[in-house]
C-alpha positions in Angstrom: -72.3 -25.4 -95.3 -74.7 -26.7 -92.4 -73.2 -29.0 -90.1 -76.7 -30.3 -89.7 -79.4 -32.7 -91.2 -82.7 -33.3 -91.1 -83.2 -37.4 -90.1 -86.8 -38.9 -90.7 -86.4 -40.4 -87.2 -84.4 -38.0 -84.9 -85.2 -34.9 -86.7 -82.5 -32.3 -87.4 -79.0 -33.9 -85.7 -75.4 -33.3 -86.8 -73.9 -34.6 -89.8 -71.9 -38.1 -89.5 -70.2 -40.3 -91.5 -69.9 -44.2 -91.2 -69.0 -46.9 -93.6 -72.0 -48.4 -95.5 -71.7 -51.9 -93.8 -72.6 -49.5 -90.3 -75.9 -47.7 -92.2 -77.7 -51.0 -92.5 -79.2 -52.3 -89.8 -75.8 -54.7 -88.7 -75.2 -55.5 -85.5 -71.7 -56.9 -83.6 -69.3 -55.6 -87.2 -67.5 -54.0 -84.9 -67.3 -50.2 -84.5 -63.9 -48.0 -85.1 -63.1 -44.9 -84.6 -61.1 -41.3 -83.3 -61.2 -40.6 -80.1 -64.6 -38.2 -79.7 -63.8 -34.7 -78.4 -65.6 -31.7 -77.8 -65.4 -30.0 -80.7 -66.3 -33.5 -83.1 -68.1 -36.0 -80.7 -69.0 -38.1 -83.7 -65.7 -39.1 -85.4 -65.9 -40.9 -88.6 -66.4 -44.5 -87.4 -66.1 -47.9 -90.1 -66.0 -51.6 -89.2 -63.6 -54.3 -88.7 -63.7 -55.3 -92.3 -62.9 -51.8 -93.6 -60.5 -51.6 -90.6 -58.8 -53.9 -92.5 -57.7 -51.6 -95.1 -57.4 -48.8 -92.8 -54.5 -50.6 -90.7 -53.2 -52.1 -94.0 -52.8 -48.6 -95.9 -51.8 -47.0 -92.2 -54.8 -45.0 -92.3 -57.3 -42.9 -95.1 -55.6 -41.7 -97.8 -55.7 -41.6 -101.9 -54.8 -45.5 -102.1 -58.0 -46.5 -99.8 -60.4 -43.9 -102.0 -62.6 -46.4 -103.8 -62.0 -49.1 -101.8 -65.3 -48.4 -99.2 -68.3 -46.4 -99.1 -69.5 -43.8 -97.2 -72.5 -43.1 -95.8 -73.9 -39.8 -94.0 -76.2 -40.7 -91.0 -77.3 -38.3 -88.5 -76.0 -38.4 -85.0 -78.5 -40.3 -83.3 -78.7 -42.9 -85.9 -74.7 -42.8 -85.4 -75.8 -43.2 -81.8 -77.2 -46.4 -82.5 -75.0 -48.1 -84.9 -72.7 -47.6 -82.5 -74.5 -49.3 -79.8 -75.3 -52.5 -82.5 -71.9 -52.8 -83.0 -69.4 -52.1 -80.7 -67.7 -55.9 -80.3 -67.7 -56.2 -76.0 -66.1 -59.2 -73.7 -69.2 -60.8 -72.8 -71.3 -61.4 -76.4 -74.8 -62.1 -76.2 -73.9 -65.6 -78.5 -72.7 -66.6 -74.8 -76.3 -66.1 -73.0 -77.4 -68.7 -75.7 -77.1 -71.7 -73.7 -77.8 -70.1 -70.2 -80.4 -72.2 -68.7 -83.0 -70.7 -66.2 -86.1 -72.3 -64.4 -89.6 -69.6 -65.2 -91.5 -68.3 -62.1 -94.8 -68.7 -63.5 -94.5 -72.1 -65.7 -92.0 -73.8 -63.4 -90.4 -74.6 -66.9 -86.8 -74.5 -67.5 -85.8 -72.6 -71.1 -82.2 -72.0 -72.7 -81.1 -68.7 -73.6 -81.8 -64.9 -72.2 -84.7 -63.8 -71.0 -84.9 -60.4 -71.9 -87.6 -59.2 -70.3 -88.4 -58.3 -66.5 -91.7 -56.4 -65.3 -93.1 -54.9 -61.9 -97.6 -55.8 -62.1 -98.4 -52.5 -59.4 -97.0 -49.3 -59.2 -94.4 -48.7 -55.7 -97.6 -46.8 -54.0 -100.3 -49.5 -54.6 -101.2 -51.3 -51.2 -102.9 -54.3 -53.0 -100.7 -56.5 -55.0 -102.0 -58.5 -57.2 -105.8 -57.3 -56.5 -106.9 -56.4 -60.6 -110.0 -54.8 -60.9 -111.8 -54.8 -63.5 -114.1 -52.0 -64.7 -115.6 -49.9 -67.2 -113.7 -46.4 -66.7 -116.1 -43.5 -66.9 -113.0 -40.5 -67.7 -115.7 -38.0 -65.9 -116.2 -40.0 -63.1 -113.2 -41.7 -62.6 -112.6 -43.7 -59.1 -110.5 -43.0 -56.0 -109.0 -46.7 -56.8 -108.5 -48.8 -59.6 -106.2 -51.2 -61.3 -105.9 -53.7 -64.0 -103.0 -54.8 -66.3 -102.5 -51.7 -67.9 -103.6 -48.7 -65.6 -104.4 -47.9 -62.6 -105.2 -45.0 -59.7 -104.1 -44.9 -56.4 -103.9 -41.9 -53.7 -105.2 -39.4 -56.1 -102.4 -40.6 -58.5 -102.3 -42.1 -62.2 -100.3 -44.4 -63.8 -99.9 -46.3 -66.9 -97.8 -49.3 -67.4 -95.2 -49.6 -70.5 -91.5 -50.4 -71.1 -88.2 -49.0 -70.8 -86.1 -50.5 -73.6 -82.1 -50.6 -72.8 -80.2 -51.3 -76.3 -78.2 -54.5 -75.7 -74.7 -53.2 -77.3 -73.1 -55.3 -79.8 -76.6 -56.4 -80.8 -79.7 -55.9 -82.2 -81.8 -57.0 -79.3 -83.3 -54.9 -76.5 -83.4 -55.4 -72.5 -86.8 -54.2 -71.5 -87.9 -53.4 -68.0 -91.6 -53.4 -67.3 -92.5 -50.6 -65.7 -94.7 -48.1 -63.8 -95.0 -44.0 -64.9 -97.3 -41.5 -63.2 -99.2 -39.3 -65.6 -101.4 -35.9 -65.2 -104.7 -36.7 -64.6 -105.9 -35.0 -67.9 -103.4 -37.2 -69.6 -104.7 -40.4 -68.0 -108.3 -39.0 -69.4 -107.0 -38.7 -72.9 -105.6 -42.2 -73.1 -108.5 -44.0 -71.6 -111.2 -42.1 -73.9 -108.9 -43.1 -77.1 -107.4 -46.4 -75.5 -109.1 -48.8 -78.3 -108.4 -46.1 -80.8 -105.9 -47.0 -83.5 -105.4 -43.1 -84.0 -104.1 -42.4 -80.0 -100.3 -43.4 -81.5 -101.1 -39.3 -82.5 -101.1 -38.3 -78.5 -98.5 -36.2 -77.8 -95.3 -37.5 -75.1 -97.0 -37.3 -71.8 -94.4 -36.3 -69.6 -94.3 -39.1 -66.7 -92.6 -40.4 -63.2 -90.8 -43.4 -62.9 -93.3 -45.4 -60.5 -91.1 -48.7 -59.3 -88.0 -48.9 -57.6 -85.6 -51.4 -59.7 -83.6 -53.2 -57.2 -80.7 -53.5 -59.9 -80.1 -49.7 -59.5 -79.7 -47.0 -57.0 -83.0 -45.5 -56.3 -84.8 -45.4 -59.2 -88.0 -43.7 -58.1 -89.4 -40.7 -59.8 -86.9 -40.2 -62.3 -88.3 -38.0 -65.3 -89.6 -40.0 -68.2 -92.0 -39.5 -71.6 -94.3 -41.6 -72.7 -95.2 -42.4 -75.9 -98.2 -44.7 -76.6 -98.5 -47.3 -79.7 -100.7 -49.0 -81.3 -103.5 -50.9 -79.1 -102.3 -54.0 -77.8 -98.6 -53.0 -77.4 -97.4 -51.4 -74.4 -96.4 -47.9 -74.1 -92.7 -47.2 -73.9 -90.6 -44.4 -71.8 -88.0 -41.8 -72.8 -85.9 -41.4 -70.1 -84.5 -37.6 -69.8 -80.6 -38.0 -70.1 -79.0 -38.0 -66.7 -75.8 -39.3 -64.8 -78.3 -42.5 -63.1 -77.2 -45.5 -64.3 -80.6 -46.6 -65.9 -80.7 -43.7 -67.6 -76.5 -44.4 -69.1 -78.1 -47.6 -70.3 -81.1 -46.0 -71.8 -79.0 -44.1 -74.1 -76.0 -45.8 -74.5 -76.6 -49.6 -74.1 -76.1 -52.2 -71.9 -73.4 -55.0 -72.0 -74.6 -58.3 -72.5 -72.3 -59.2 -69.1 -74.7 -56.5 -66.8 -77.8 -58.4 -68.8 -76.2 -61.9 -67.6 -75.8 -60.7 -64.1 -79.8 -59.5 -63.8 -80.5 -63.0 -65.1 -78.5 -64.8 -62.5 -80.0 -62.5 -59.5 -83.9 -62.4 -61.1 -84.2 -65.5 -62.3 -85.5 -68.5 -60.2 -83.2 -71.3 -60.6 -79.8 -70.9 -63.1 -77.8 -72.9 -64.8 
């Protein structure tokens, strides 16, 4: 019997199995299981609740048969159940009532902010200089930049998000960021950019363009990206690697690391 299955979302991954309180969507049940190894990285995992009767029947047997549900998943939807539920020291309930003072609206607001962006690429000389043009894709200029695009140096780059699972949770960290693209690419998506149809564009494979002070160097590590609809940003797949953006990328980040960005980003804290 294959050890594999075809997911609607990851395509074909290996089999897994969860309890049916993990398969739904929940975030912060908790998430139990073996220890992975090499030959079974995914280890049947089940929440606190059905931990429960695991610890009170010392384990699975014939008396807990009945007594939860199983559900298959495929690894990468494993993947992320575990990230929404794994229970960590730090919860994101206690970012709730963090207060922090806005750059841009000199406002104070309560709770996490969630979202941190870079407006220019690393290589462009002109912060803050938007131009604003009609972009001919045969005639394209030596410089250009507005909130979504822009070329500098005989380089292109489109602006989108790298989204960092918050573990324990639901919610996602987002940095706004920079990727080079091919020139040809950077054609494509301005001659479709109004299009609702350009979600159809294949992954353009792409250059991490800012350096993100909360890392080691994070130039040029290798992305994807994948464009939406009009009107929402594109986001970046981050090709697995031992960098510690990309560890997050893939397997979460703890609402204690997200607290610490806050407290060295934000303006004023509280």
């Amino acid at each position: 019997m294959s050890n594999l299955i075809d997911c609607s979302t990851h395509g074909e991954q290996q089999k897994t199995y969860v309890c049916d309180h993990l398969a739904e969507g929940s975030a912060g049940l908790g998430f139990n299981r073996g220890e992975p190894t090499e030959e079974n990285p995914f280890p049947d995992a089940w929440c606190d609740e059905c931990n429960l009767i695991y610890e009170a029947n010392d384990g699975w047997g014939d008396a807990t048969e009945g007594l939860i549900t199983i559900r298959l998943l495929c690894s990468g939807c494993y993947e992320k159940a575990r990230i929404r539920n794994t229970r960590t020291e730090v919860t994101f309930e206690d970012l709730s009532d963090f207060r922090w003072k806005c750059y841009s609206c000199e406002e104070w607001h309560t709770g996490p902010c969630l979202d941190f962006s870079y407006d220019v690429p690393i290589y462009w000389e002109k912060e803050n200089d938007l131009v604003y043009q009609a972009l001919d894709i045969n005639h394209l200029p030596e410089t250009y930049l507005d909130e979504d695009l822009c070329i500098t140096d005989g380089s292109y780059f489109v602006r989108g998000l790298i989204e960092l699972p918050i573990i324990g949770t639901a919610e996602l960290f987002r940095w706004g960021v920079w990727g080079s693209i091919s020139k040809d690419n950077f054609q494509k998506l301005v001659s479709r950019f109004d299009d609702p149809d350009r979600v159809s564009l294949e992954p353009m494979f792409s250059w991490l363009s800012n350096n993100i002070a909360d890392y080691e160097e994070t130039l040029n590590p290798k992305m994807y990206t994948h464009i939406c609809e009009p009107g929402q940003r594109p986001t970046f797949e981050l090709e697995p690697s031992d960098h510690q953006l990309s560890q997050e990328y893939h397997h979460g980040i703890i609402a204690a690391r997200v607290k610490e960005i806050m407290k060295k980003r934000l303006k004023e804290t509280e």
